[in-house]
Residue, then its C-alpha position, 0 to 999 in steps of 0.5 A: x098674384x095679380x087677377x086674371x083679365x076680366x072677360x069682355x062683355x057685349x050686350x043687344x036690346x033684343x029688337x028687330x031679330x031676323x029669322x031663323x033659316x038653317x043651311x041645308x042638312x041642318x036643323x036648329x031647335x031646342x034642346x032635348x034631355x034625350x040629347x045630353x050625350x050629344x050636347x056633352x059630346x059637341x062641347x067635348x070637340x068643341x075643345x074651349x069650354x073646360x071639361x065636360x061630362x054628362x054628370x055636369x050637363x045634367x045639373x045645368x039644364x036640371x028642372x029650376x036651374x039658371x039655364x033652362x032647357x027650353x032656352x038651350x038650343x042646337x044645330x044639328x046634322x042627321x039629328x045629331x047635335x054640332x054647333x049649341x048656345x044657351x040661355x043663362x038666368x040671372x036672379x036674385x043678389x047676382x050682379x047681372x040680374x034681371x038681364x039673361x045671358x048668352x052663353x056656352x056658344x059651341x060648334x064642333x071643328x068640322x062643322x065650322x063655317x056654315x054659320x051655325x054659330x050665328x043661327x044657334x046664338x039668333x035662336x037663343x035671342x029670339x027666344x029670350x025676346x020671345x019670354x019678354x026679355x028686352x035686353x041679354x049679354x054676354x061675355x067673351x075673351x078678347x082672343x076670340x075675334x071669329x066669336x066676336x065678329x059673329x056677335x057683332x054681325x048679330x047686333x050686340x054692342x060692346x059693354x064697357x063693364x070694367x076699367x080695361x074694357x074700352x082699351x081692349x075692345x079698341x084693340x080687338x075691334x081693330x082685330x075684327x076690322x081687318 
């Protein structure tokens, strides 16, 4: 049985961030413990992260963990969370420490196209620059072009983090391109 493809990485240098302005019926901000119902909800519709229940939110976002929730952030419409991304911690013997990561980016079907993606993803930069960060990353699949276009349009840069990277970014950037 052969490994599955590795995920695609991008990373950003944290510099010259612009600011942070939502369209009109929406709110960016953090995340709250009173929002987990909301959040697990959004990744639920979201329908791409795996499944999710408030249980394993919890644990995410529990005092100390990797993904604090000060650096967790929505999008919300009437209060209620539509679009999420999330600073990731990495530490100790893990590979990517001390670099943060970007990750868990999410937004609900019907509130797709407003650009929430890119301003809950900009919230998450502003934030890791914010607490002295200099650098984050992020990893991604190759399929995911719309994804990837956003990032780009953020300022990340692909990372060739394995062997296949520089073929496959060759093939998704001519996929974005067009």
């Amino acid at each position: 049985m052969s490994d599955p493809t590795p995920q695609l990485h991008m990373t950003h240098k944290l510099r010259d961030l612009p600011g942070l302005t939502a369209p009109a019926g929406y709110d960016v901000r953090s995340l709250r413990a009173s929002d987990l119902d909301g959040w697990t909800s959004l990744l639920a519709r979201n329908g791409e992260l795996g499944e999710w229940s408030v249980d394993r939110a919890a644990a995410l976002f529990a005092p100390g963990s990797v993904m604090p929730l000060s650096g967790a952030f929505v999008a919300t419409a009437a209060d209620v969370p539509v679009a999420t991304a999330q600073l990731h911690l990495h530490g100790g013997d893990d590979p990517y420490a001390p670099t943060p990561e970007l990750g868990w980016v999410a937004v609900v079907p019907e509130h797709r196209g407003h650009r929430l993606g890119y301003l809950v993803c900009l919230a998450v930069l502003r934030h890791a620059h914010q607490n002295g960060f200099r650098s984050i990353f992020l990893r991604t699949d190759d399929y995911r072009v719309p994804a990837i276009r956003t990032y780009l349009q953020l300022g990340f840069e692909p990372w060739l983090y394995d062997d296949s990277a520089g073929e496959r970014w060759n093939s998704v950037l001519n996929l974005v391109s067009t």
